[in-house]
Steps between C-alpha positions, in 0.01 A plus 500: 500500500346318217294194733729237533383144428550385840725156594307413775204439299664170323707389813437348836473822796806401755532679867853629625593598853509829627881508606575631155332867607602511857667794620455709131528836577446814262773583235607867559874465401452716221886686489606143530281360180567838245892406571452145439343564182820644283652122555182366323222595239231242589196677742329303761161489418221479662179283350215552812336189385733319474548506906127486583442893509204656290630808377395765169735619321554845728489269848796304364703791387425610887604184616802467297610860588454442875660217554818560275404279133611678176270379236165342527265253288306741215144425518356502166140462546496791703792745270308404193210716656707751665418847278794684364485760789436222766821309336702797507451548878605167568832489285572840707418307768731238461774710426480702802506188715788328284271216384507319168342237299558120564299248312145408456402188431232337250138528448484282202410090601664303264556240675121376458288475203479672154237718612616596845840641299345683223279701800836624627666519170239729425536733854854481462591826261292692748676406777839518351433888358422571894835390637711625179341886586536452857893408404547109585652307282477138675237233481568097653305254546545170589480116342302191623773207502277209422179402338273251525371539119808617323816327429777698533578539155119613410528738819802632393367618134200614615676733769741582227211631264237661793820706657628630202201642460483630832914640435357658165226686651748633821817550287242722295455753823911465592451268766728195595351199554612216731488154603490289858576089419352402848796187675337310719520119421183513721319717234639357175416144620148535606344455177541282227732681254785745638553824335751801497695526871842544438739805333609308254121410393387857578797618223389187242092670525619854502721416138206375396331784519746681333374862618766788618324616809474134654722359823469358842293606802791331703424346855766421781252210601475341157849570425564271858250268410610452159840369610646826332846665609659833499638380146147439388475933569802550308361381197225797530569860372299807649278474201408165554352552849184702524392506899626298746328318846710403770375307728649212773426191563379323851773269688511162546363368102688316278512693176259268320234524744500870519092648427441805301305689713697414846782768483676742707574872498825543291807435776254336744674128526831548267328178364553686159820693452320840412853671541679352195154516297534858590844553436439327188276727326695803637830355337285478133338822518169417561295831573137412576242427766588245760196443745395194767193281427505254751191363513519560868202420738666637800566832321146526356334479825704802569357860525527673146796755644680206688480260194687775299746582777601098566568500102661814522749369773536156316594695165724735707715194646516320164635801347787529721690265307537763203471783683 
């Protein structure tokens, strides 16, 4: 994948109890999942780090083929190195085992300084001409929601002018680029100025932008935390939604007091309704990656080959409502 600015670095690290994981078992159903697929035309994806496993590109396809995923995270660091033979093998590779592309996030910090973004600016074509011969074609990343230095008007141009740039550069190599607004009223709050962490904000930033391949890296947990609704989804088409996380949310918090990085495996607590979300994007068409990122302690304590099977089994029950 291109190396994902990570969220944990700017928030607070939270601990979860291990009741999420218990009892995950490996996902073999595999005559089950190929006739659940003709009712929909999203994949469930598998992103290894985003569940605690450390994986190359080849030990993720391996993962994601054993344990019953259809597409998996691109890693663009590595594919932008991978010789035209080497490349070749994989894509063979992939299509033996019935795996495809999801989407790889950002390498590009703009978020920070002037300097820090023109570094990745400058990495970025690179990068980008990796995944577009591999054959992805989806990129997200996701936005702080507050500032202590910016007002949210100032944050909102200068976002407006640094990710068009970024859009330019990715539209240039056919790939799709994609937006999180993070919920939380614990994260927007906790600095001085609140940014971006609604839909209806995300859509205001992305017109701004004004560039074709640009939409929403959409999140069941800021969705929920955002005070959004199944008519919220309705006001998406497939082409606005670029990957999708789905995640749940622990019991027993009001709304308002729910952290960022204390979440559930999707269909853990029924806390969020992961069913309609689901149901949702199935009813507009939506036909891209949907993977987990918890930010699950429990689950990254786990045993690389368990971690994958408890997300595997998570996936595989939140799924049943469409399949």
């Amino acid at each position: 994948m291109i190396s994902e600015i990570n969220r944990r670095s700017f928030l607070s690290k939270s601990i979860i109890t291990a009741a999420t994981v218990a009892g995950a078992s490996v996902w073999t159903s595999r005559p089950i999942l190929a006739a659940a697929k003709k009712k929909r035309a999203m994949t469930i994806d598998l992103v290894c780090g985003a569940i605690g496993v450390r994986a190359n590109q080849k030990q993720a396809i391996a993962y994601a083929h054993a344990h019953g995923f259809e597409s998996v995270q691109p890693a663009a660091n590595e594919l932008a190195g991978f010789s035209k033979q080497e490349l070749s093998e994989l894509q063979a590779e992939m299509k033996e085992k019935g795996i495809v592309w999801g989407a790889s996030g950002l390498s590009v910090d703009f978020r920070k300084d002037e300097q820090a973004f023109q570094k990745g600016l400058k990495t970025l074509p690179k990068l980008a001409a990796g995944l577009q011969r591999a054959g992805a074609t989806r990129v997200g990343t996701w936005l702080m929601p507050n500032s202590d230095e910016l007002t949210y008007v100032r944050n909102f141009r200068q976002h407006a002018s640094r990710l068009r740039s970024i859009a330019g550069v990715l539209g240039d190599h056919g790939l799709r680029f994609g937006l999180e607004y993070v919920g939380p009223k614990t994260s927007w709050t906790a600095k001085k100025h609140s940014f971006v962490h609604s839909m209806a904000e995300g859509k205001d930033l992305i017109a701004e932008i004004n560039q074709p391949n640009m939409g929403f890296v959409l999140d069941s947990w800021h969705w929920y935390t955002a005070g959004e609704t199944v008519e919220d989804l309705k006001t998406l088409t497939n082409k606005d939604i670029v990957a999708v996380d789905l995640n749940d949310a622990p019991a027993g918090i009001a709304i308002d007091e729910q952290m960022d990085l204390v979440r559930e495996l999707p269909a853990a607590t029924g806390v969020i309704d992961v069913s309609a979300f689901l149901k949702t994007l199935n009813e507009i068409g939506y036909d891209g990656p949907v993977r987990a990122e918890p930010f699950n302690a429990a689950l990254r304590k786990l045993a690389p080959e368990k971690a994958v099977a408890a997300t595997a089994t998570a996936m595989k029950k939140a799924f049943q409502a469409i399949n």
